[in-house]
N, C-alpha and C positions, 0 to 999 in steps of 0.2 A: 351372236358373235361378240368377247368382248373386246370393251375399244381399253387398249391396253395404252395410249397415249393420253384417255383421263384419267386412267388407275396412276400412273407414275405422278400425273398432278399431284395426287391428292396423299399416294402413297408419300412422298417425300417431308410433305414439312409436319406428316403427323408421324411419321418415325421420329425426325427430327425433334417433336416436341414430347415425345414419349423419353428419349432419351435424356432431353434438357431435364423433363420431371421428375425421371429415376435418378439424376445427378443432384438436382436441387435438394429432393425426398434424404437422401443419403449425407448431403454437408450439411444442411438445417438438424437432422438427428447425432450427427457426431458430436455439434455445438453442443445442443442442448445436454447431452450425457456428460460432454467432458466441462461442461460449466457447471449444472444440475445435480447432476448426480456420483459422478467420480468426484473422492475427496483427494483431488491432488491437482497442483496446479498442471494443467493440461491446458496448451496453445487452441485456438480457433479461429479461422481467417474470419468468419460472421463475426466474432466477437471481437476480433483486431479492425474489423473495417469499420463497425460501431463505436470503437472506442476513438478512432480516428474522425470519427465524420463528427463526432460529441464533442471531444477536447478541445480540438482546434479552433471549430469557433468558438464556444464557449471564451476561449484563453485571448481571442482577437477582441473579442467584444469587451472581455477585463481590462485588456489594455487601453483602451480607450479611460478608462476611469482614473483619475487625476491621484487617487491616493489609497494607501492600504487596504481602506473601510470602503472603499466602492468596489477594488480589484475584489475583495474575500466574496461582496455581498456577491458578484457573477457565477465567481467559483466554485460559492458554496450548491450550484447548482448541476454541477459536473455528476456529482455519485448519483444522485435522485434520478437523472436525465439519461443515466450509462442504464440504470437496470432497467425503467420505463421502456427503453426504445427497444432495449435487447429483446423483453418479454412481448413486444409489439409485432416485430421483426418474427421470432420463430412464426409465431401463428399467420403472418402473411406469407413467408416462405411455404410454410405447408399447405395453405389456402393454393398460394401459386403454384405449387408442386403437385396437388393433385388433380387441379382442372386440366395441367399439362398433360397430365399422366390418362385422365377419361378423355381428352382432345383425342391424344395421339394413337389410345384401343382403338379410338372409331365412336367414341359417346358425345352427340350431339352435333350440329350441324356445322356451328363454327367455334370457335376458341372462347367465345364470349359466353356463348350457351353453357360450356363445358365447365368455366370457372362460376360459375350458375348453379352449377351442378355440385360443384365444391366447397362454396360455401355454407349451402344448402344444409349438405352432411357435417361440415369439418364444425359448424357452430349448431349441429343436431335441431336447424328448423325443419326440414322437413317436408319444404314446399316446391322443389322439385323431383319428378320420378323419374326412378333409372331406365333409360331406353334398355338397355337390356344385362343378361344374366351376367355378364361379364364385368358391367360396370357396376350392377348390385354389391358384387363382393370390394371393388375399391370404395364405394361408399359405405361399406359398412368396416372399411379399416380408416375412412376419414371421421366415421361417428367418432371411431375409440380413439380417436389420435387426439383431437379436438378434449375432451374431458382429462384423457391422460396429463397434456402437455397445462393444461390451468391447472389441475391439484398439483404438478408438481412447481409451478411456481406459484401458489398459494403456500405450499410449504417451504420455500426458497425465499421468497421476500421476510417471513416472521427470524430466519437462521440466518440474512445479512443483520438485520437489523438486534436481533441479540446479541449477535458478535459485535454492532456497532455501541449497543450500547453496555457492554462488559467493557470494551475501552475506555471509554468516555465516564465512565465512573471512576476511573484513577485518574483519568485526567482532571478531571472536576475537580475532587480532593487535594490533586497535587496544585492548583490553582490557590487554595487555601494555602497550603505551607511555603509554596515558593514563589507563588507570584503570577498575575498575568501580566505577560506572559510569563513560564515558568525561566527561573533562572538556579546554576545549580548554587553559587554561594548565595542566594537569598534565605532558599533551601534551609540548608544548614545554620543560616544569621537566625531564622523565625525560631527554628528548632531549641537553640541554645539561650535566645533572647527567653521565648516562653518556660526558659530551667527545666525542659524534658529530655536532656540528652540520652537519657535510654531507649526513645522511640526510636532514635539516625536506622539501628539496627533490624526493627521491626519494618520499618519503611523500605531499607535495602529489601528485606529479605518477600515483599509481598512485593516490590517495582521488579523482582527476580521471576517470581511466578506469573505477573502482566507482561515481559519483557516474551516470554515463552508460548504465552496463549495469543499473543500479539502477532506473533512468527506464524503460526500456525495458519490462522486464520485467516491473516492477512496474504500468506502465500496462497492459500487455498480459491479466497478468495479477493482476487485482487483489487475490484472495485473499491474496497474497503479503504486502501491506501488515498480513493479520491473522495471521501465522504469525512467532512471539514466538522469541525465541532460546532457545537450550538452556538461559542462565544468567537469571535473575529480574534479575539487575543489570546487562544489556547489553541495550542495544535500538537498532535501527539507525535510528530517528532521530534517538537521543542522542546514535550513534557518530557518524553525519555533521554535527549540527551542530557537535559539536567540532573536527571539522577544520575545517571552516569561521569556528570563531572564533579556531581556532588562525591560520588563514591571515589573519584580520583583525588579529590583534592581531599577528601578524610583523609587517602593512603599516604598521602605524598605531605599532609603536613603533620603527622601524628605517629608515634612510636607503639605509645602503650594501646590505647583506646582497640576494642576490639572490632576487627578487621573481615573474618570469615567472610559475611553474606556483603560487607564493599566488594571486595573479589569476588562474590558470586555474582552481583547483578551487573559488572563490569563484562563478565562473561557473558552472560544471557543477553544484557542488552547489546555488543558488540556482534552476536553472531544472529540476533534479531535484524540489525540494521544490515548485515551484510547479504543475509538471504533475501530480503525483503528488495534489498536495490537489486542486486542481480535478477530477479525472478521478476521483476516490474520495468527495471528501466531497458532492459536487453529483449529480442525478437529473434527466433534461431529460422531457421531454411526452412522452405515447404515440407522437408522432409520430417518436421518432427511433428507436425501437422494432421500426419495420416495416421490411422490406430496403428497402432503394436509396429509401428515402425521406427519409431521416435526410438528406444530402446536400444535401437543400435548405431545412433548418432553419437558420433563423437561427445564424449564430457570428460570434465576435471575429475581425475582421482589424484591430483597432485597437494604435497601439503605444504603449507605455506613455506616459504623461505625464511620469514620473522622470527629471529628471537628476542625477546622480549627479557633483556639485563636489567627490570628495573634494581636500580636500590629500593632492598624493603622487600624484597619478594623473595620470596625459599627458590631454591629449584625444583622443589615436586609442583609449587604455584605452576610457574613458568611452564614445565612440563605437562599438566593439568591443559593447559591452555594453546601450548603449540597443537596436542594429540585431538583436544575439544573443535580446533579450527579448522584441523584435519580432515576430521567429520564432518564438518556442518559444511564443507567446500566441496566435498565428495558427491559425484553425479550430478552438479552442476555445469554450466556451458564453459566450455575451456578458456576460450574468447573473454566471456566477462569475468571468470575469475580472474586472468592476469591483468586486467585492467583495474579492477577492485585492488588487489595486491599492489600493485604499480601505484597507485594514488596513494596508499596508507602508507607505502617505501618512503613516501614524502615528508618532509618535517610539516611540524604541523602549521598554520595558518595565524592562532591565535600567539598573540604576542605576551611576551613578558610582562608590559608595562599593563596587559589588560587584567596578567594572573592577577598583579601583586595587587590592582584594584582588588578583584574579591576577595584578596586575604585580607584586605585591609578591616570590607565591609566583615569579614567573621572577627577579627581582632577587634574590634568596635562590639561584638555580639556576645563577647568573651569565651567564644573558642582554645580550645588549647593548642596552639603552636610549637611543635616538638622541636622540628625540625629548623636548619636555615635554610633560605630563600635559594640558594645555588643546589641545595640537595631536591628540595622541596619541588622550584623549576623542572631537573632535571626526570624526574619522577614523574611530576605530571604530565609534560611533554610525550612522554614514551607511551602512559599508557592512554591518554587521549588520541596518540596516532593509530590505535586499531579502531575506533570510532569515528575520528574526525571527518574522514572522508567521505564515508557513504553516509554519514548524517547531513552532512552540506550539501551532497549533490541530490539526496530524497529531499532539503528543506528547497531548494533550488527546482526542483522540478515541480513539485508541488505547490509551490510561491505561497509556503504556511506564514503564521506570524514572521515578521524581523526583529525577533528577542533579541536580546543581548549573548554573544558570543554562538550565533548560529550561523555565521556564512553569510556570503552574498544572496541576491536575487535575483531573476531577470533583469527587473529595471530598482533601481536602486529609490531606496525610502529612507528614512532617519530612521533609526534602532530606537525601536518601542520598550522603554523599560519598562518595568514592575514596580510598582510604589516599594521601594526602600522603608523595611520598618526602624535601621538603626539612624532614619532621618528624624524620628520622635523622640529621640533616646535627648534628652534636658540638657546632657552633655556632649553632644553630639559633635563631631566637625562637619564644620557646614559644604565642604569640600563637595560631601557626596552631592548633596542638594541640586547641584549642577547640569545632571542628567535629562535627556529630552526623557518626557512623560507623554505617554498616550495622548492630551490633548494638543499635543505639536501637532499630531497627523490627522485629525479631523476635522 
């Protein structure tokens, strides 16, 4: 006769744990694909809960450090720390997912046995046997899950780290021309001190093609955005907003001097920094979370409301540029587009008296100055406001270098300049001299 009040014992918490298994089995595999293997940025609670449980303390423990060079040295350990734990995590989830999954068939005596049984297979030792036919076939999908899941991040850690260091090679170089940290009229002062001003254009036009594989990658893969430069005084959203105010302040002080690829990598880098914060700083509902359902979530197809009247610019420019933003804003979250939009509606942050500094230091470099200072201003202002914003709130979140003219920070530092090269120039005004230098902060 069976005693049907020890079947329901036993029947309950190993259905129970068959289901927890088949649920773990299923969100541990979405992760991994939509991290691993789809190239597109795809949401994951595993990899939101990871990112969350890394940052934070990581960011509590920085703040504890008295000064820039302590905060960066904590920081610099946030990317290292984000893909370690991730690649940690799948293989314990599916360790834990399939002892749940042999628990809950009926494979082994207790829960303990079962994940015995799981590791067994899932790390191919081999030093437990399957009590029976049923639990043979999940251990021989824990062998191949186990080998699958390490080559593909064997293959995944060499493709962050390529992508990291494609960046970080402009970065480097632009360290040279502008300064650590980069500043954008340094930029231009080194350029025209050294009598090569035909490089400004070659320079736009390859910080145009890094500004693009930057976007890519970095959306792709967004850990990217937390993995800090080798040097405490370069960071690449310092490095790129400097070309980009390099490239504004070419347009807005110069008539003849040729213009094309300033206006290209104004572009490129403006719709770098705008995808990059939207797709990093923003989190959408459970519902974009689930495969092929995200697809039918709400997103932006609206195109900007900016137009952009500089003096100095055609209207096919301008056109060029409202139709370019239109695009790159397309099928993102509605939500943080208007909030992106709404910050750049803003006038911009940096001040007049900080411009007319840097024209100063290019008038010292012997720069051509077409323009006056009221046209000049008004120019750069406008076309700074499609950057300004989402490069101060990613320099902000990210707490990179406090270069010159990058925004605030969490907690506030002296602004780290760049050694000044027209501070060697014989006939120098010593005016500039005055600036805090890196060893204020250490």
């Amino acid at each position: 006769m069976v005693d049907f009040g020890n079947l329901d014992i036993d029947l309950v918490p190993r259905s129970l744990a068959l289901l927890l298994g088949l649920y773990l089995f299923i969100v541990t595999l979405i992760s991994l694909l939509r991290t691993v293997v789809m190239p597109r940025n795809l949401e994951s609670t595993v990899s939101d809960l990871i990112r969350v449980l890394v940052v934070y303390p990581v960011r509590t423990i920085a703040q504890m450090r008295g000064s820039y060079l302590g905060r960066d040295s904590v920081l610099a350990w946030t990317g290292p720390l984000l893909i370690v734990i991730q690649l940690i995590t799948w293989l314990l989830l599916f360790f834990l997912a399939y002892g749940l999954w042999i628990y809950g068939i009926g494979g082994g005596d207790n829960l303990g046995a079962a994940l015995r049984q799981s590791g067994s297979s899932l790390f191919t030792l081999g030093f437990a046997q399957s009590p029976g036919a049923e639990i043979t076939v999940i251990d021989f999908m824990a062998a191949a899950t186990g080998p699958i899941v390490i080559a593909l991040l064997i293959g995944f850690l060499p493709t962050i780290y390529s992508s990291y260091l494609d960046r970080e090679e402009g970065v480097a170089m632009l360290g040279v021309a502008a300064g650590d940290p980069a500043w954008g009229p340094e930029l231009i002062s080194r350029i025209y001190l050294s009598k090569q001003p035909e490089t400004i254009e070659n320079l736009f036009h390859d910080w145009r093609v890094w500004a693009t594989d930057t976007r890519l990658t970095h959306a792709t893969y967004p850990v990217l955005t937390r993995m800090r430069s080798a040097s405490a005084y370069r960071s690449w959203v310092v490095s790129l907003l400097a070309v980009l105010d390099a490239a504004s302040l070419h347009l807005a002080l110069t008539k003849t001097l040729p213009r094309h690829n300033a206006v290209a990598v104004l572009l490129h880098g403006a719709e770098a920094f705008e995808v990059i914060y939207v797709l990093t700083t923003t989190r959408s509902s459970l519902r974009n979370r689930i495969p092929f359902v995200g697809m039918l979530a709400k997103h932006s197809n609206a195109e900007t409301q900016k137009v952009n009247q500089e003096p100095g610019f055609s209207s096919g420019e301008i056109a060029v540029e409202i139709a370019a933003t239109a695009d790159s804003l397309t099928g993102l979250p509605t939500q943080s587009v208007d909030k992106m939009l709404a910050g750049e509606a803003q006038p911009i942050t940096l001040t007049r008296a900080e411009f007319e500094q840097g024209v100063e230091v290019l008038r010292k470099s012997g720069y051509p100055i077409e323009n006056d200072m009221d046209t000049a201003w008004q120019q750069f202002a406008l076309a700074r406001a499609r950057y300004e914003f989402t490069a101060y709130q990613l320099a902000s979140r990210l707490d990179v270098v406090p270069g010159p003219w990058s925004g605030p920070r969490p907690h506030s530092f002296p602004t780290i300049w760049p050694t000044l090269a027209t501070s060697f120039l014989k006939d120098n005004d010593t005016s500039m001299n005055d600036e805090p230098s890196k060893n204020d902060d250490e």
